[in-house]
C-alpha positions as a Python dict, from the first residue, in 0.01 Angstrom:
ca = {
    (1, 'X'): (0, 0, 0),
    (2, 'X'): (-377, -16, 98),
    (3, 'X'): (-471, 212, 425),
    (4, 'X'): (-638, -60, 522),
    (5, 'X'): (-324, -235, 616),
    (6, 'X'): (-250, 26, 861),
    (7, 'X'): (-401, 35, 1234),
    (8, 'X'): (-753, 236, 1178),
    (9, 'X'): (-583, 489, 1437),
    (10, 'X'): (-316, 578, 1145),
    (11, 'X'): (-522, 548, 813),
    (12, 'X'): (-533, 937, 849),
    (13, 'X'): (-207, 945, 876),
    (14, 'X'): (-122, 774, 622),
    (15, 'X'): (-356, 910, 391),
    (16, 'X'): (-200, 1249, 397),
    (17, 'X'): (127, 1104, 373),
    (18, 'X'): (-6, 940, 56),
    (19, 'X'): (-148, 1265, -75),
    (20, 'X'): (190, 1523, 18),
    (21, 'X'): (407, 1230, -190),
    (22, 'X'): (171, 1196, -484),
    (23, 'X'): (314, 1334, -794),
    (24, 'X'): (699, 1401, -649),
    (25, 'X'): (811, 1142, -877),
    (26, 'X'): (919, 834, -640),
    (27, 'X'): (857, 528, -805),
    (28, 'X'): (614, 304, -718),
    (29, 'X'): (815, 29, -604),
    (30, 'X'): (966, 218, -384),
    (31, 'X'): (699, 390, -239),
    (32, 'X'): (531, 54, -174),
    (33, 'X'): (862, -22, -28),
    (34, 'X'): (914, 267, 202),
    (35, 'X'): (529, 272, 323),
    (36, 'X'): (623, -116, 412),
    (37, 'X'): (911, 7, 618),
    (38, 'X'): (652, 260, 777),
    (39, 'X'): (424, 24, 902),
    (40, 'X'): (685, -214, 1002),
    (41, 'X'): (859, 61, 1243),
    (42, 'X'): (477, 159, 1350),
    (43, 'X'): (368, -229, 1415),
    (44, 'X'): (731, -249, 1591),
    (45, 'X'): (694, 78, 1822),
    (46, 'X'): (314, 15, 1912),
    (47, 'X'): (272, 368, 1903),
    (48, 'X'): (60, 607, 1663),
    (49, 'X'): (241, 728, 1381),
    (50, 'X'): (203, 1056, 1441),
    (51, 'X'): (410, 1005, 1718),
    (52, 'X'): (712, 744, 1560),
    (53, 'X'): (695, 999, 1243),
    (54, 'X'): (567, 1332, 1327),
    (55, 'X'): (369, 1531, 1045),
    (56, 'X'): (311, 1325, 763),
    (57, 'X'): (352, 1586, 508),
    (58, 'X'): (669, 1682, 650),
    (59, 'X'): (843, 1321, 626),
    (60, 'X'): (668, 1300, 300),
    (61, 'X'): (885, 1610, 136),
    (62, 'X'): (1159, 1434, 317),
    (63, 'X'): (1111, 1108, 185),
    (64, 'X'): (1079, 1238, -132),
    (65, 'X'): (1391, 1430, -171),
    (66, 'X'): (1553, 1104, -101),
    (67, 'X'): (1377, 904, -310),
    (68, 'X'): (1261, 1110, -596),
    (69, 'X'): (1430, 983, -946),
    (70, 'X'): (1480, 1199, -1272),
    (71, 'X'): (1397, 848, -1416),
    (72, 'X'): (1082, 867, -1270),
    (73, 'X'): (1019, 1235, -1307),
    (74, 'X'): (1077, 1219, -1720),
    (75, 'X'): (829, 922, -1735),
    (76, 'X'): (550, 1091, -1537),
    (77, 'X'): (531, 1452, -1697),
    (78, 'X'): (589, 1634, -1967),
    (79, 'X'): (763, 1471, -2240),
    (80, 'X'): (710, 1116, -2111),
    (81, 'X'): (451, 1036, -2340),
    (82, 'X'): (139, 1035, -2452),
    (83, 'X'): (-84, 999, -2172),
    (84, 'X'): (97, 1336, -1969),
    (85, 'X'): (3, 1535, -2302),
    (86, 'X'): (-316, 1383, -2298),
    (87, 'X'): (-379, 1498, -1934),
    (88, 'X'): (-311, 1834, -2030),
    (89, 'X'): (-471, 1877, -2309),
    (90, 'X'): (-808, 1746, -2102),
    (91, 'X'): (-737, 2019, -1838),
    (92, 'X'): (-688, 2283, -2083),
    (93, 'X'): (-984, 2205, -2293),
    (94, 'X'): (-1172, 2175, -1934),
    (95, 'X'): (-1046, 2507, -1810),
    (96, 'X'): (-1137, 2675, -2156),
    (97, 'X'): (-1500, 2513, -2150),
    (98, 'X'): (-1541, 2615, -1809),
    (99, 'X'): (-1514, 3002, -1839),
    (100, 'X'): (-1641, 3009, -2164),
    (101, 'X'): (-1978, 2877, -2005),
    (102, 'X'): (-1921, 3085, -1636),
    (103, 'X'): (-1869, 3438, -1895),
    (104, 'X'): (-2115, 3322, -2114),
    (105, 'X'): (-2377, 3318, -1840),
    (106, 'X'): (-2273, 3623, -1710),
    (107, 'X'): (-2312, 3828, -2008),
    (108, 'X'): (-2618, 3682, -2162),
    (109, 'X'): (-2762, 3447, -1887),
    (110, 'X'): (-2908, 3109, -1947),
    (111, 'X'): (-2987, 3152, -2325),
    (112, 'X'): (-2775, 3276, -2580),
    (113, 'X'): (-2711, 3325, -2958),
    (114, 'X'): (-2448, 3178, -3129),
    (115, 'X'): (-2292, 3331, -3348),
    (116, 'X'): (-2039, 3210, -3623),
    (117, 'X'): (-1783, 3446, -3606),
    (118, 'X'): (-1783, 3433, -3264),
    (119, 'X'): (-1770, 3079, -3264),
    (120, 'X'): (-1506, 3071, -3513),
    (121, 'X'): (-1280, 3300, -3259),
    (122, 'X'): (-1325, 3047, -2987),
    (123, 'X'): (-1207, 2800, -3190),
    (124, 'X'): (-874, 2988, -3261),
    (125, 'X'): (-830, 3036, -2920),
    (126, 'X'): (-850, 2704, -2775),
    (127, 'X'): (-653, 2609, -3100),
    (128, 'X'): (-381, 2813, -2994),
    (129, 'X'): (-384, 2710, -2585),
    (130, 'X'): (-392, 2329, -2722),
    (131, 'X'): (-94, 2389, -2991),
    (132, 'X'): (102, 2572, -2712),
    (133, 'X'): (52, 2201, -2441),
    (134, 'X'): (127, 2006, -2752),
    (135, 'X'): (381, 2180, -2835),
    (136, 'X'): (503, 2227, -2475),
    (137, 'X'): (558, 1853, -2420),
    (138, 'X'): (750, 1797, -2779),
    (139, 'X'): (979, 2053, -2666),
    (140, 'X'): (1012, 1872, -2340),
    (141, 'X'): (1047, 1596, -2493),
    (142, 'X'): (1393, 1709, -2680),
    (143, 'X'): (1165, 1731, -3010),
    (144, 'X'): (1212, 2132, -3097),
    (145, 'X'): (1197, 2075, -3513),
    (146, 'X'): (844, 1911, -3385),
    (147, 'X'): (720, 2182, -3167),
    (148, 'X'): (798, 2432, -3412),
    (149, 'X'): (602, 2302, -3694),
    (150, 'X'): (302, 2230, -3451),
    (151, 'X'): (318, 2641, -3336),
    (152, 'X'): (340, 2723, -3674),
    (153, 'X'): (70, 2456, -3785),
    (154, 'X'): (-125, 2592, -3475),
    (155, 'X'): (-71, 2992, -3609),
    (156, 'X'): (-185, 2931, -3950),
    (157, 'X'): (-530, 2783, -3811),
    (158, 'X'): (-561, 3042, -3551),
    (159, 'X'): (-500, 3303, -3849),
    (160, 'X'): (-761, 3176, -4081),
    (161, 'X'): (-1017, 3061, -3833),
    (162, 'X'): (-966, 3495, -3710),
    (163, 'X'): (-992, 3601, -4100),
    (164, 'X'): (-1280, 3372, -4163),
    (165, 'X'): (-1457, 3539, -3833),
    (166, 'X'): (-1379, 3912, -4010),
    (167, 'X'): (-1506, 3782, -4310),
    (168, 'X'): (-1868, 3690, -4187),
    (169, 'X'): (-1920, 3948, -3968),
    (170, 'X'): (-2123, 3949, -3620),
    (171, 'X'): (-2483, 3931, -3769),
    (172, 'X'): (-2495, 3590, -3863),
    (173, 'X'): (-2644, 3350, -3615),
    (174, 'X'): (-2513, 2980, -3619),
    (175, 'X'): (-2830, 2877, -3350),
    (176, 'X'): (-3055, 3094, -3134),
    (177, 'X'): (-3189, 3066, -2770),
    (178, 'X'): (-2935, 2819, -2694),
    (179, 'X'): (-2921, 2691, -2337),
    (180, 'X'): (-2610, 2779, -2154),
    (181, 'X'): (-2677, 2434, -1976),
    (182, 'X'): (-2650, 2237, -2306),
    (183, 'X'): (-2353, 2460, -2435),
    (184, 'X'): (-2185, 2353, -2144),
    (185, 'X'): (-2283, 2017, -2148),
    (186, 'X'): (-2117, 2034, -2484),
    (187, 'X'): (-1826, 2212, -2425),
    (188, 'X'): (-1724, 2096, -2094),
    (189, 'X'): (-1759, 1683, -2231),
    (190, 'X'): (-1446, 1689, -2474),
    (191, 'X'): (-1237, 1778, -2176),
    (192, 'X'): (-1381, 1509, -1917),
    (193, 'X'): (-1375, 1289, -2189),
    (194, 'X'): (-1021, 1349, -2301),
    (195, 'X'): (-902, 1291, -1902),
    (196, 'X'): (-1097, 989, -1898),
    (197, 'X'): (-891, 805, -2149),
    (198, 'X'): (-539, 967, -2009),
    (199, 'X'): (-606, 823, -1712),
    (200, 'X'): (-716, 461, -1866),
    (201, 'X'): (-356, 447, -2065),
    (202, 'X'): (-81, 271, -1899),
    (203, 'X'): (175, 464, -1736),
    (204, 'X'): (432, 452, -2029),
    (205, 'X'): (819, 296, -1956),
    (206, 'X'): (1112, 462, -2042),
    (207, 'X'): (1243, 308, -2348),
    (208, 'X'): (1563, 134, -2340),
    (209, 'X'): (1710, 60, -2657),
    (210, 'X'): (1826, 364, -2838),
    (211, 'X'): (1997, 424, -3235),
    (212, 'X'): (2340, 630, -3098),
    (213, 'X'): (2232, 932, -3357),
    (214, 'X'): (1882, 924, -3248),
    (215, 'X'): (2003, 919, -2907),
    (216, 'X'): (2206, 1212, -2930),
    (217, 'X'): (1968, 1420, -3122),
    (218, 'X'): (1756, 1363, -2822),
    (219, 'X'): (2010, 1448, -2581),
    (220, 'X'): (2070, 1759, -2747),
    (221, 'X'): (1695, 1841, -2768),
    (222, 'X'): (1663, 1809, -2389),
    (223, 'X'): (1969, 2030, -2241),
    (224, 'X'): (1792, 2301, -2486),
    (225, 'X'): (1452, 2218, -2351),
    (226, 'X'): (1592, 2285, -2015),
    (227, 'X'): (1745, 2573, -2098),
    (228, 'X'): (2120, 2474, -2135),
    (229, 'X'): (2297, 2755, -2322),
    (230, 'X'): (2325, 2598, -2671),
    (231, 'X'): (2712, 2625, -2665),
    (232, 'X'): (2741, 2429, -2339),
    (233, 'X'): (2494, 2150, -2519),
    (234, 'X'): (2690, 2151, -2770),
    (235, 'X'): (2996, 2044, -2565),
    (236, 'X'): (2812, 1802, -2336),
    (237, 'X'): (2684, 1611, -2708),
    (238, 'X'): (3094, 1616, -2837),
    (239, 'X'): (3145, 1478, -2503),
    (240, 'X'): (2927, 1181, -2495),
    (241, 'X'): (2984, 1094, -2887),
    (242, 'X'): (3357, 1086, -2823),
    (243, 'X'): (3319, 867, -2555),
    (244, 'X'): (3056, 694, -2721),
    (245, 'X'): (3252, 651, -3028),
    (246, 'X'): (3607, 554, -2824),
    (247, 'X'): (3430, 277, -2599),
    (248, 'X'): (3223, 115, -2888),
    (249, 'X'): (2959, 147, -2614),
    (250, 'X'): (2600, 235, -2737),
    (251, 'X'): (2474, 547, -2585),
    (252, 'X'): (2145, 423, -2408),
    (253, 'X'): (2381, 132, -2224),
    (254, 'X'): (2675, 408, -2119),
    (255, 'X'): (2484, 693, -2013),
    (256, 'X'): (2081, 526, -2008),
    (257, 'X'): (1792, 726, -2129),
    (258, 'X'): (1851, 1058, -2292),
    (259, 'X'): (1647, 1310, -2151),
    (260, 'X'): (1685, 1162, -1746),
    (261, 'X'): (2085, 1278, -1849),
    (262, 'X'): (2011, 1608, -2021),
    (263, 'X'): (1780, 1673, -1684),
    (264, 'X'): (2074, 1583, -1418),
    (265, 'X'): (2341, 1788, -1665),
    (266, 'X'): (2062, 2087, -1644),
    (267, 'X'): (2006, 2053, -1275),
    (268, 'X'): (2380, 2098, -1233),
    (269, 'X'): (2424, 2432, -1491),
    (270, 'X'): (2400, 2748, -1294),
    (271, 'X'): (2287, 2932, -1606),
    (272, 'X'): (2063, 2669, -1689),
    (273, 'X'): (1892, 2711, -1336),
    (274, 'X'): (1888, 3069, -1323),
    (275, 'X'): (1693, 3092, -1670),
    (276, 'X'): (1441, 2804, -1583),
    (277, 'X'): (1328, 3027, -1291),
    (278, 'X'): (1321, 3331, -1445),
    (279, 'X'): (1103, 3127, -1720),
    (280, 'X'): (906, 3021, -1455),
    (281, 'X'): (894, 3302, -1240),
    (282, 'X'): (743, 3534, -1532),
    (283, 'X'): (508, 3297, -1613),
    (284, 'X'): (334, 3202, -1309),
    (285, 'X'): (370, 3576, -1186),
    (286, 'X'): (265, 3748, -1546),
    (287, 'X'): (-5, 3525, -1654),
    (288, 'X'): (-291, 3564, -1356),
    (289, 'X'): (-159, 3960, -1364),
    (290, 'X'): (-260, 4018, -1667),
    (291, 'X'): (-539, 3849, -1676),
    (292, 'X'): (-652, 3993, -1345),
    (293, 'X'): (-582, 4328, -1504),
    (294, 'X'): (-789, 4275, -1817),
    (295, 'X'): (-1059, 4142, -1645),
    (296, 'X'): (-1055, 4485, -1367),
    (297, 'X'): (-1037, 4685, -1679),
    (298, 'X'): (-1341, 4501, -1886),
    (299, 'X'): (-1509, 4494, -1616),
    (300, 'X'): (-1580, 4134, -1853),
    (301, 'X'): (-1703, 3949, -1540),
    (302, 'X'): (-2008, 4168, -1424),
    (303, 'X'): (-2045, 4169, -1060),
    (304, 'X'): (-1780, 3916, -1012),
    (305, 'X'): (-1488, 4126, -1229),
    (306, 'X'): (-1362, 4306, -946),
    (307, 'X'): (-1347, 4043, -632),
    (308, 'X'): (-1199, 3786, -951),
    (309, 'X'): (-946, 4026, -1130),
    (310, 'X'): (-855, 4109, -751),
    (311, 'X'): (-792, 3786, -645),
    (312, 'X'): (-583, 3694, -971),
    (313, 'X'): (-370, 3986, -912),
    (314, 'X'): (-281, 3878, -561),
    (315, 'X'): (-227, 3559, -663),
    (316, 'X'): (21, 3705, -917),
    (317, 'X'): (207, 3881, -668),
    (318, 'X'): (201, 3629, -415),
    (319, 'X'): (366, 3404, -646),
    (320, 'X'): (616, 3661, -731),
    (321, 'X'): (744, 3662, -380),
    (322, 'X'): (767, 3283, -338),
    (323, 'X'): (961, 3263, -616),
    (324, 'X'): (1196, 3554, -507),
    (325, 'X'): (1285, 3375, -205),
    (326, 'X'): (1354, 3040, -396),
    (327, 'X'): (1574, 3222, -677),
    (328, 'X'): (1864, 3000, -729),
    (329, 'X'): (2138, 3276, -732),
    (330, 'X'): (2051, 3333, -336),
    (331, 'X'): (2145, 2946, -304),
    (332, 'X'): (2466, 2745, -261),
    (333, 'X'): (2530, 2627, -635),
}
């Protein structure tokens, strides 16, 4: 709903309602449904939101714990298509561009040499971060046979483009006196450009009409993307293709899309919960550790290396006690 609907008193309001909801997977319908509501109880009360409501951001949490769909959630992110692998793919290549230019600046300031096998190494790198997103969403989206041959497609690349680097050697010089301006300009542009067109794609649908063995194989795929033990997935699949089979019901009309069920029969395994946050846990906590630590140790950011590395290792550890207090062991199953 446009803010401009809203008294000019509560477009604040409403704004940061707006913003806390964004991205907690409520459908849009029925957002535009509940902000209707909102204004309609505002309009009725004559009173500021603020005061019929309270914080914004706190009914917003609220509001989307009721309204929230696993539907919705498997559309919007990972696995849900195209355009939420394309959006990550654009951040990563942004983020990579980004602190390639900031350490290249550092090191050499605003001119700099390029040379081939360094160049080469970059280009395993950022290989290997984009292979690990792509691959990321196929597993998400209950396609493991496909992530594995991307990794592997990814490894072999990231192993020749290395070899090829050793083979050269350091002295030979791709370009010289390159400005760090125009290296950025063209490293930074892939990424903008790649977020431009994710967010010009449609919002995909889920799709509806599903071949039963197809259907299962995706099933399957997403209880072990979520981290279902393997022996439990394998009873949940019997399950559904002897019912499947007894009814002469396709799957996609008894039990609807495949990977919004493999998500609710994940949400409700203990073991499946407990290893998603230790999965989680380790990686938000490990990765800015480590590469707080390495960059404290390198000393690889110059003047900045020890406020940066410092800051990355707090953030590490900050995260580490969020997520201790969130472990799902501590909560009522």
């Amino acid at each position: 709903m446009d803010q401009r609907t809203w008294p000019e008193q509560d477009r604040k309001w409403v704004a940061r309602y707006q913003s806390a909801i964004t991205g907690k997977h409520v459908p849009a319908d029925v957002l535009e449904r509940r902000e209707g509501e909102l204004l309609a109880a505002v309009r009725a009360a004559g009173l500021p939101a603020a005061e019929v409501f309270g914080d914004a951001a706190e009914l917003a949490g609220e509001d989307a714990t009721e309204l929230g769909t696993t539907g919705e959630a498997v559309r919007t992110s990972e696995g849900g298509g195209r355009r939420a692998a394309l959006r990550e793919v654009g951040g990563t290549l942004l983020a990579l561009g980004a602190v390639a230019v900031a350490s290249t600046a550092l090191r050499n300031g605003w001119f700099v040499d390029l040379e081939l096998g360094a160049t080469l190494v970059a280009v395993s790198v950022a290989a290997v971060f984009l292979g690990w997103v792509v691959g990321r969403s196929l597993f998400s989206a209950g396609r493991p046979a496909w992530m594995a041959g991307v990794l592997l497609g990814v490894l072999a690349v990231a192993v020749a483009g290395i070899a090829a680097a050793v083979e050269v050697g350091p002295d030979v010089v791709v370009a010289g006196d390159v400005p760090v301006l125009l290296l950025g300009a063209g490293l930074l542009v892939p990424g903008v450009v790649v977020l431009v067109v994710a967010a010009r794609m449609p919002q995909p649908s889920l799709r509806l009409e599903w071949d039963d063995a197809e259907w299962l194989r995706r099933f399957r795929g997403g209880l072990v993307s979520r981290l279902v033990p393997r022996a439990t997935a394998r009873a949940h699949v019997a399950e559904v293709e002897q019912q499947v089979s007894s009814s002469g019901v396709p799957a996609h009309a008894e039990f609807g899309h495949p990977l919004v069920l493999a998500r609710e029969v994940a949400r409700a395994d203990r073991t499946a919960r407990a290893r998603w946050w230790w999965v989680a846990t380790v990686a938000g906590t490990g990765v800015p550790l480590v590469i707080g630590l390495l960059i404290l140790v390198n000393n690889s950011w110059g003047a900045l290396s020890i406020p940066l590395g410092a800051f990355l290792v707090l953030v590490g550890l900050s995260r580490s006690v969020a997520a201790w207090r969130g472990r799902p062991w501590a909560r009522q199953a």
